[in-house]
C-alpha positions in Angstrom: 89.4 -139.5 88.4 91.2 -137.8 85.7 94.9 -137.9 85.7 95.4 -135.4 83.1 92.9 -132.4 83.5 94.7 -129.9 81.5 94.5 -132.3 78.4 91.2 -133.0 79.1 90.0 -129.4 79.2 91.8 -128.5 76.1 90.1 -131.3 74.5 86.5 -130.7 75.2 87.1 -127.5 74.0 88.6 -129.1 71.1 85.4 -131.7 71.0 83.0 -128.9 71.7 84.4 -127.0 68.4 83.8 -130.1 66.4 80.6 -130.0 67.3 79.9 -126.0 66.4 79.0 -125.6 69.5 77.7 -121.4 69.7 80.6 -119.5 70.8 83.5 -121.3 69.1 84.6 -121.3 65.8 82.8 -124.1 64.2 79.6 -122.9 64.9 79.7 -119.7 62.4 81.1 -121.8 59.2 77.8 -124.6 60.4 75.4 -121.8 60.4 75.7 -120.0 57.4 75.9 -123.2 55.4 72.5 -124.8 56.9 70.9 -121.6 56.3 72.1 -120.8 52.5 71.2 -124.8 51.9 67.8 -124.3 53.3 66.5 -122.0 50.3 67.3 -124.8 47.9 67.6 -128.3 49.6 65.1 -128.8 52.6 65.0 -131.8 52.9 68.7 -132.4 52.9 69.4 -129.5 55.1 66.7 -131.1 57.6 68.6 -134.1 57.8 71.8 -132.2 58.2 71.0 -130.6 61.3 69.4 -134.4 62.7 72.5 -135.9 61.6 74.5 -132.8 63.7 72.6 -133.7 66.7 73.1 -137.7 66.4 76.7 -136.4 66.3 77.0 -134.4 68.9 75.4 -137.6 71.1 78.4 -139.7 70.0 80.9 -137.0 70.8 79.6 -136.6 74.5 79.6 -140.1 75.2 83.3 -140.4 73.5 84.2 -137.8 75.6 82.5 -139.2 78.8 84.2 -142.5 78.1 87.8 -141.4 77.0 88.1 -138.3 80.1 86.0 -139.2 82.7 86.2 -142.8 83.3 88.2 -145.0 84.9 91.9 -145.1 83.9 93.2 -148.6 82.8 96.4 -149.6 84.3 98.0 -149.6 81.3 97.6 -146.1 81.0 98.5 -145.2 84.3 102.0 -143.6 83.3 101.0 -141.0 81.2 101.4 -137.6 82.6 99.5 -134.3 81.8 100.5 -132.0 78.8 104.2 -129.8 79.5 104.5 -126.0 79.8 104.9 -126.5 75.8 102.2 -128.5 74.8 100.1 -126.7 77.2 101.0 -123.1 75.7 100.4 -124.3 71.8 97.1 -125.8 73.0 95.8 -123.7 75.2 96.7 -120.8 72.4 94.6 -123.2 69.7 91.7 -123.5 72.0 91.9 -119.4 72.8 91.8 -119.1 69.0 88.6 -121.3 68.1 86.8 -119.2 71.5 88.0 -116.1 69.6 87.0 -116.8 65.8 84.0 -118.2 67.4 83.0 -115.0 69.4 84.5 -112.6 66.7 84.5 -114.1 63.3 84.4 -110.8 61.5 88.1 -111.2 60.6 87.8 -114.2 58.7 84.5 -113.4 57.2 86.2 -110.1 55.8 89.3 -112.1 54.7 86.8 -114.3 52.5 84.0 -111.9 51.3 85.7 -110.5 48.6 86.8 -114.0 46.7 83.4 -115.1 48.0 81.3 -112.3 46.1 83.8 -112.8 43.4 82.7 -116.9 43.3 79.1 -115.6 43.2 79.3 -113.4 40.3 80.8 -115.9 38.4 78.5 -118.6 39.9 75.4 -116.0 38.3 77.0 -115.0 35.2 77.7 -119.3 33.9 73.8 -120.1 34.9 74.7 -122.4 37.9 72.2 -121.6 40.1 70.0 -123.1 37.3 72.9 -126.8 37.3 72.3 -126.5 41.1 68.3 -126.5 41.1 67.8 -123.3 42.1 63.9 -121.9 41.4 
């Protein structure tokens, strides 16, 4: 039995971001980098997304073994987050569900420097250095 649920719920929230799960705020930034690297590298972007499910294997079965097993007696002090660790982590965790849900912020924030990257990227010939067709 778990001895610190509210720890462990912010943390499979926390685990779930890592792995860009859909919905949280990882899973937006993973996207739209498999999917520009697919045009060029296929291959590499192919093993990308095998290597992402490998991953998010291991991260269960951390997750299984670090929350939801049995608690060593060593261990068996440790009490469940505060009222302030629980608000700054609980306001973390609303924040990857929100950018995650609603990225448009963020995306805004960057598209200007991003197209600005771009046009430079064009202009210097590096889509040619990076093996574009």
């Amino acid at each position: 039995m778990n001895k610190m649920p509210r720890y462990a719920a912010v943390m499979t929230v926390a685990f779930f971001a890592a792995l860009a799960f859909p919905g949280l705020s990882g899973f937006v930034s993973e996207m739209f980098s498999l999917l520009g690297a697919f045009r060029t590298f296929q291959t590499l972007t192919i093993i990308a997304a095998i290597t992402i499910v490998l991953t998010a294997g291991y991260m269960l079965w951390v997750l299984q073994r670090v929350f939801l097993g049995t608690l060593p007696e060593k261990w068996s002090s440790l009490t469940d987050m505060n009222g302030r660790e629980t608000v700054m982590l609980v306001t973390l965790a609303a924040i990857v569900i929100l950018l995650g849900v609603y990225p448009s912020p963020m995306l805004d924030l960057m598209n200007a420097s991003m197209n600005q990257l771009a046009d430079l990227m064009q202009h210097a010939g590096a889509g040619t250095m990076l093996g574009a067709r």
